[in-house]
N, C-alpha and C positions, 0 to 999 in steps of 0.2 A: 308862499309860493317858492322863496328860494331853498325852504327845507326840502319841497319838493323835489325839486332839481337835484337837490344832493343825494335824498334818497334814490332818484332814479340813475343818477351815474355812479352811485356808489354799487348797487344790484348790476348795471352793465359790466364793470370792473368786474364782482365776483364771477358773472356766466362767461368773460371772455378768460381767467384763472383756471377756472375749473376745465371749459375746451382745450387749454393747453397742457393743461396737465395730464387730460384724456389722452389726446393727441402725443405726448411723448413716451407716455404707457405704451401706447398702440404702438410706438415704432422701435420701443427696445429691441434688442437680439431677442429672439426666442432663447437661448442659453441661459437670460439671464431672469426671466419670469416664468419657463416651464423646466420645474426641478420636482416630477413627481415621478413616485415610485412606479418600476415595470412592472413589477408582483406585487402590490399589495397587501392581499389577502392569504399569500403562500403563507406564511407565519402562524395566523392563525388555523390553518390548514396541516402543520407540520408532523400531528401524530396520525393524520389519516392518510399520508404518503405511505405506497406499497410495493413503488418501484423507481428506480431511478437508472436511468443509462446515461452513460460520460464515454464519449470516444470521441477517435479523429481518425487521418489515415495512417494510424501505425497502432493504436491498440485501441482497446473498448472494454469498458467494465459494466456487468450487467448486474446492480443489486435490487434484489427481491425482499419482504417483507414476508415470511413463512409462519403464522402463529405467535406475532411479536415477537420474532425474531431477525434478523439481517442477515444474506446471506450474501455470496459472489454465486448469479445463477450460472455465469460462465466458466469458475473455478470450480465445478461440479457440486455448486452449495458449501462451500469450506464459509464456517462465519466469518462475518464480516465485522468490522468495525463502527461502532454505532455514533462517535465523536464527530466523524467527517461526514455523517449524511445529515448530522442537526448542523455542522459548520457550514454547507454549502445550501442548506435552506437559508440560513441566516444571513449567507452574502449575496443569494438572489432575492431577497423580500428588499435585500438595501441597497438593490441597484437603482442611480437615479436617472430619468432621463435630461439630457443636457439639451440635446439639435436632433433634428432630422439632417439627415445625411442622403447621399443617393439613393435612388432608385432604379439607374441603369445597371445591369447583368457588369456588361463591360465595365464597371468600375467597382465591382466588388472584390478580386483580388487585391485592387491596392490598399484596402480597407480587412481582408485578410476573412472576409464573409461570404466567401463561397460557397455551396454543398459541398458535401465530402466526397460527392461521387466526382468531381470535378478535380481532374492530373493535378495536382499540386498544389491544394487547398490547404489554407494556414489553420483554417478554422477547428476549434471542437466544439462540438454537439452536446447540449445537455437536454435532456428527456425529462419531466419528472411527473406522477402520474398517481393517483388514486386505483381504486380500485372500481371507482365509476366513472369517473375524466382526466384527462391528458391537465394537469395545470401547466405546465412551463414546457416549451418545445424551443430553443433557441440557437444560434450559431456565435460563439467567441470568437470576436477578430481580435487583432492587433490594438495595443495601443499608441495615440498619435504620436506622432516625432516630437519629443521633447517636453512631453507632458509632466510636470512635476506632482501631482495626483497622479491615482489609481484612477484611469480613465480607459473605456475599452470599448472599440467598436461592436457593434452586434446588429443580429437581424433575425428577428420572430422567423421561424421557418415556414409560417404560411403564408407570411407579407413579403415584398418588394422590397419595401423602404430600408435602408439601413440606419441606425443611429449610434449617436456618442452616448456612452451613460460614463459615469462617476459609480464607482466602488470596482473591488476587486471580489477577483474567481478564483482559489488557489486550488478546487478539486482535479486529481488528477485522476486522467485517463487511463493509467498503467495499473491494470487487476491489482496486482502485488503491495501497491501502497495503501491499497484498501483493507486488507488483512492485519492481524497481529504477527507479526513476524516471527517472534522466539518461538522455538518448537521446547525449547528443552535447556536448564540451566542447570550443572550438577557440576560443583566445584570438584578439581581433581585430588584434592588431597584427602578425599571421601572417599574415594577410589582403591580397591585393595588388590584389585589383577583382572584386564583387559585383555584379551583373547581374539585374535586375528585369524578367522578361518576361511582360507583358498582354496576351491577345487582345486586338486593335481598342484598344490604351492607346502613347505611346509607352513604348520601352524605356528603362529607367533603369538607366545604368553607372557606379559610384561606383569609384577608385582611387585609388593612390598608389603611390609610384617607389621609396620607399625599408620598409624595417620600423621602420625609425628615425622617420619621419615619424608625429605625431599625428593629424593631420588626413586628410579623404580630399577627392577633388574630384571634383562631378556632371562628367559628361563633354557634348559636344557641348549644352551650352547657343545658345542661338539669341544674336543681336547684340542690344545694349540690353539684355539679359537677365541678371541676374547668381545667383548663390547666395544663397537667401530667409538660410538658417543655415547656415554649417560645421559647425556643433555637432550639429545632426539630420540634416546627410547625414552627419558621420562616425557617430552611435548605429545605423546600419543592421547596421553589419559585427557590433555585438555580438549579432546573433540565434542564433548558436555560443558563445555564452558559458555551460558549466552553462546549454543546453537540455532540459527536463523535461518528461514528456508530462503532460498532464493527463486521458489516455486514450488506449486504441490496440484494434484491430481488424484483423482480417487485410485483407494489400493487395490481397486476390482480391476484395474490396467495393469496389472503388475504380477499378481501372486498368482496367476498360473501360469510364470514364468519360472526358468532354473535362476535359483538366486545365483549372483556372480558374486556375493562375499559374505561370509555372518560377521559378525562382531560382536562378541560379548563383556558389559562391562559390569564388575559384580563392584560392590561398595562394599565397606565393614559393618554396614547395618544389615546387611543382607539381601537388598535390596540389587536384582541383576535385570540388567535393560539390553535387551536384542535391540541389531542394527540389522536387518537384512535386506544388503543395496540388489535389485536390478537393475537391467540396462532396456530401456525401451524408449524406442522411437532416438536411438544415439544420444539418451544422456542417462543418468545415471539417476536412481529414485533407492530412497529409503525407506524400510516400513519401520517404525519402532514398536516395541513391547517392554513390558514391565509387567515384575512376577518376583516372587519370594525365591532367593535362589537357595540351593543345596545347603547354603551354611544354615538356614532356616534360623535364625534369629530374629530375638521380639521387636515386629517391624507395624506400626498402624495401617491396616488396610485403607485408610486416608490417603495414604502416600501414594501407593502404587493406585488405586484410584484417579487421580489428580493427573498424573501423567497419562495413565489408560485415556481418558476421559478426555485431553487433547487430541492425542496422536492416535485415535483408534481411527482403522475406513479411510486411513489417509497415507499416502507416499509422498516424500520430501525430495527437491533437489536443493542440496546444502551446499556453499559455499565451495568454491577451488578450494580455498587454502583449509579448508576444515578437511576436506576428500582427501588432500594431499597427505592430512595425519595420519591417517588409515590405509593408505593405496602405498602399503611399504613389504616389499619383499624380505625375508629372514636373513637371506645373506646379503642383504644391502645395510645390516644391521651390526653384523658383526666381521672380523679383520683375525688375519693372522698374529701370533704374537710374535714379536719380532727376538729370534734366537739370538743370543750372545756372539761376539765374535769366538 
């Protein structure tokens, strides 16, 4: 009978362990028992994405998926880069949920989860979508004051509620970081004479004889007239140096326009690439080409291919400081020579 007794308060002990143990399960933070992912299933979904949009209220990037390929649909189709749409699947499949956060209107600016239709919303917008369903529609707020994780408000765009999640968003909204940037890398000392042609301006022909040669020389200077700098007529040639668009647009906006400059730059392979800038809509766009030029030397049709094959159906707006190499007047090039006393 006493082993009984023991059996029986030894079995009360365990069911009143186990209740409390229940019992302080149930009262933890939700922070600290609900860490599951918002997307799940995006990952395993990632090659049948076909669209993705990323904007806020100052830009928006719309890429498409064309035939397994990526495009910018807002940059008139210019490809896209394919790195950053598998990186920002990766970092929404690994978003985690931490809390439920508000769900009043009025406190969603302090959480930076507003619509974007909303005067001064923090938030950006990510879209991501199949070709048969919408999988991910959501808003990027802020992350909290003092967070030492990657921690970031958000809120499903067809729910109320806001929440905290754990992992980071680095996709941006700005078109331009979505592209390959270089248009065009062609060291200058490949360079054998660049040619600067201005309506109603004279023409300017900068060259040299050898690749070996540092320097380049203004051509057909006038008498008494000499070279103002060698140093700023040879920085001309480097306008192919790691050239970068700083935006581009189709070249069906452009070419039945008067061009406002040509630029000719012939290399000693033979190898000559047109620069033909216009001016639309107040700034300044490039068409490039590349062609076998006049010296006609043994050149692989690979070559001029390769660049064709980038820069065709497309207008560039290149750099200040790149424009600046080429937006030079002849007499701003060269100087009187100074007569003896």
């Amino acid at each position: 009978m006493f082993k009984s007794k023991i059996i029986i308060i030894f079995f009360i002990a365990l069911g009143i362990s186990a209740t409390a143990w229940k019992v302080s399960i149930d009262n933890k933070p939700q922070s600290e028992i609900m860490k599951t992912s918002l997307f799940p299933a995006l990952i395993d979904s990632v090659n049948e994405i076909t669209e993705v949009t990323i904007e806020d209220r100052r830009f928006k990037s719309i890429l498409k998926k064309i035939d397994g390929v990526w495009y910018l649909h807002n940059k008139d189709n210019y490809p896209a880069t394919t790195s950053g749409i598998k990186q920002l699947a990766l970092e929404l499949s690994n978003l985690k949920i931490l809390e439920a956060k508000t769900s009043s209107v009025e406190k969603y600016a302090k959480l930076g989860v507003n619509n974007l239709s909303v005067e001064g919303s923090q938030a950006s917008q990510i879209t991501v979508s199949t070709s048969e369903k919408k999988l991910v529609s959501l808003l990027i707020g802020l992350s909290p004051k003092g967070a030492k994780k990657a921690k970031r408000y958000i809120r499903l765009t067809d729910e109320t509620a806001a929440q905290l999640v754990a992992g980071q968003i680095t996709a941006s909204t700005n078109p331009i970081e979505w592209l390959d940037p270089q248009i065009i890398d062609l060291d200058s000392k490949s360079i054998k004479r660049l040619t600067i042609d201005v309506p109603e301006e004279k023409k300017i022909v900068i060259s040299k004889n050898t690749e070996s040669e540092d320097f380049f020389t203004l051509q057909d200077i006038p008498e008494s007239f000499e070279m103002k700098s060698k140093t700023i007529v040879s920085s001309i040639p480097a306008i192919l140096i790691d050239l970068r668009l700083n935006d581009v647009i189709s070249a069906n906006a452009v070419t039945d326009l008067e061009p406002a400059q040509k630029t000719t730059v012939t290399t000693f392979s033979g190898l000559e690439i047109l620069l033909t800038d216009y001016i639309w809509e107040n700034k300044h766009y490039t068409v490039f080409e590349a062609y076998l030029g006049k010296d006609k030397k043994e050149l692989p049709n690979s070559t001029i291919e390769k660049i064709n094959n980038k820069v065709r159906g497309w207008a560039y707006e290149i750099p200040a400081y790149k424009r600046r190499m080429i937006n030079r007047k002849f007499n701003d090039l060269i100087q009187a020579i100074e007569q003896p006393d």
